[in-house]
N, C-alpha and C positions, 0 to 999 in steps of 0.2 A: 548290712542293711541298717539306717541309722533308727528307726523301728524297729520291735521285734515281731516275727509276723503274727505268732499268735496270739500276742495283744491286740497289735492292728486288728485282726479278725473280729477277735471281740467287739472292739472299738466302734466295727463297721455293724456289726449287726444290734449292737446298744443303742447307734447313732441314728439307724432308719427304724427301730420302733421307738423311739423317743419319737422321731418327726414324724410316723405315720399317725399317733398316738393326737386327735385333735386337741389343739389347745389355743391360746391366743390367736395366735398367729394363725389359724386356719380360721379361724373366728371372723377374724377382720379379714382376711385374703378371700372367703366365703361373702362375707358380707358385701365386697367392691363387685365384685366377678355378677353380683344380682343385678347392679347397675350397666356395666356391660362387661364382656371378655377383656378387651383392651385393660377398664381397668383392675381387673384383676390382674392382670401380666406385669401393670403398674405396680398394684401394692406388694405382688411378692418381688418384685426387684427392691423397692423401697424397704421391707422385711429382710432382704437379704443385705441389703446395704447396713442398715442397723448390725444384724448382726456379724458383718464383717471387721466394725466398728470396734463393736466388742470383744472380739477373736483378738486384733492386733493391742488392743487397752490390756486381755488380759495378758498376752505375751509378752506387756510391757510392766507388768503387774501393777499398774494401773487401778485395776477394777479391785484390789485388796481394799482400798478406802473405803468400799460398799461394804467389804465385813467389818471394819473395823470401826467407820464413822455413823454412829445414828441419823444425827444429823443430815450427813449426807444424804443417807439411804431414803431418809422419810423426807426430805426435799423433792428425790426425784421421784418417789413415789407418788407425792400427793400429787405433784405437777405433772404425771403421766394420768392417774386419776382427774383432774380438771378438763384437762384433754381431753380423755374420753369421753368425759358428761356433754361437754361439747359439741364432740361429734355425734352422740345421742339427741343432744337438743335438733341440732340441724337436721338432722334424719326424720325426727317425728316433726315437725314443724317447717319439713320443707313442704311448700307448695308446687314443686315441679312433680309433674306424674313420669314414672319410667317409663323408657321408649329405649329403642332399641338401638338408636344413633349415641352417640356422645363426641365432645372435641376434646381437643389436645389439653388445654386447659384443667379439665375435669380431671383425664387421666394423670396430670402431672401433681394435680392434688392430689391424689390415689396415692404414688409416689412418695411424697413427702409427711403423708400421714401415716404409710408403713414406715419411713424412717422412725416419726416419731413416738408412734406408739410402742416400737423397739426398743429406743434409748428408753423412755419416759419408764419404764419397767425393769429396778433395779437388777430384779431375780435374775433376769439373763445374763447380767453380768458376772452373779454368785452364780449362776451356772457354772459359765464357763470355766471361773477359775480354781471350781472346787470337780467337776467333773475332767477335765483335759488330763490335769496331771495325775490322775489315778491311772492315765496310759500311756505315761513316761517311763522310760531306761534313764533313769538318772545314770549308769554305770557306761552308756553308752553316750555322753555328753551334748553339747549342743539343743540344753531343755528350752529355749526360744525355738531352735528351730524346727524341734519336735511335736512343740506347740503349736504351731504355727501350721505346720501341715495337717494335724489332727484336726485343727481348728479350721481351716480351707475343706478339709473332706465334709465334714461336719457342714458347710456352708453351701455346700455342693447339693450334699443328698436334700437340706431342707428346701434348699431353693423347687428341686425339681417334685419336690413333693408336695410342693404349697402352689406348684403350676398345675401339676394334676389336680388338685384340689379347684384351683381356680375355674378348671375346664369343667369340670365336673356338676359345680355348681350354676355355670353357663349355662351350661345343658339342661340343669333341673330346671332354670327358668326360660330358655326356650320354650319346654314340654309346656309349661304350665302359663304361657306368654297368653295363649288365648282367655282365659278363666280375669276377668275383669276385676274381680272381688280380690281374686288373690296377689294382682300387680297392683292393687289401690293398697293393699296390706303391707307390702315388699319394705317401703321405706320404715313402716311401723315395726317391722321385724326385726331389721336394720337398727333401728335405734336400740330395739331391747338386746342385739347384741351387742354393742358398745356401753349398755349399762353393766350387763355380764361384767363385761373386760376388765369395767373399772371395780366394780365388786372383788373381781376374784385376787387384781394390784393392791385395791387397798387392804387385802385381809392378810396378805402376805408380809411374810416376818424375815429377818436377817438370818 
């Protein structure tokens, strides 16, 4: 086996309480899915896109520049922070009320804003390339493409974990769809998690 299995094991049960464990990413996958299911279904493909991204950068070692360049790091940092603040502005300062329809458009924005608030956040990249190889057999060769699959399982569990999430937060706001006060609030909420997100990117360190 080009694993060993009772690493893999490990691997697997490190990998789904990491991703049960909310964080960013459930953050903003919570926060689309209040808009509607759709796009929530959007931002975790978008989410998982990004960090598919990062799985193949760091098999390429690639993502080593994020430890090793400041510069780099704090580029993409601020510029995933800006982002965010943005997508907080829009949030509080939209004037469309939520409803329960939405189009393609909307969701495809969904999409491409879980792509980017993935890349725009260097940490996942220092994830990857400082958590993957603590569950390599160097002795058993092929560390690409050891990586690579640890890095696909990894992609796997969060995907299906950030759709449960997604569903779940549909559901909250179904329950609470009737309660008027609390759908006038929704976008308000919306934006204070997008300020989180940028909070918790810019405080983070290499």
């Amino acid at each position: 086996m080009l694993i060993d299995y009772h690493q893999f094991i490990i691997f697997m049960l490190a990998t789904v309480v990491l991703n049960l464990t909310p964080g960013c990413d459930v953050m903003f996958v919570g926060s689309q899915s209040l808009i509607h299911k759709r796009n929530g279904v959007f931002a975790t493909l978008g989410v998982a896109t990004g960090i598919a991204i990062y799985v193949v950068l760091s098999v390429a070692g690639l993502t080593l520049i994020l430890q090793k360049s400041v510069v780099v790091f704090n580029l993409i940092k601020y510029a995933g922070v800006f982002y965010l603040l943005y997508l907080a502005w829009s949030a509080f300062f939209s004037k469309q009320e939520l409803h329960l329809q939405t189009n393609q458009t909307r969701s495809v924005s969904s999409y491409y804003s879980g792509v980017l608030t993935n890349l725009l956040n260097p940490k996942v990249g220092i994830f990857f390339i400082t958590f993957l190889p603590q569950f390599v057999d160097q002795t058993k060769g092929h560390v690409g493409l050891q990586m690579l699959l640890l890095g696909t399982f990894f992609l796997v569990s969060a995907t299906t974990v950030n759709i449960c999430y997604a569903l779940l937060f549909y559901h909250f706001k179904q329950r609470m769809l009737s309660n008027l006060r609390f759908t006038k609030w929704l976008n308000k909420l919306t934006g204070v998690v997008f300020c989180a997100m940028a909070y918790k990117v810019i405080t983070s360190r290499q």
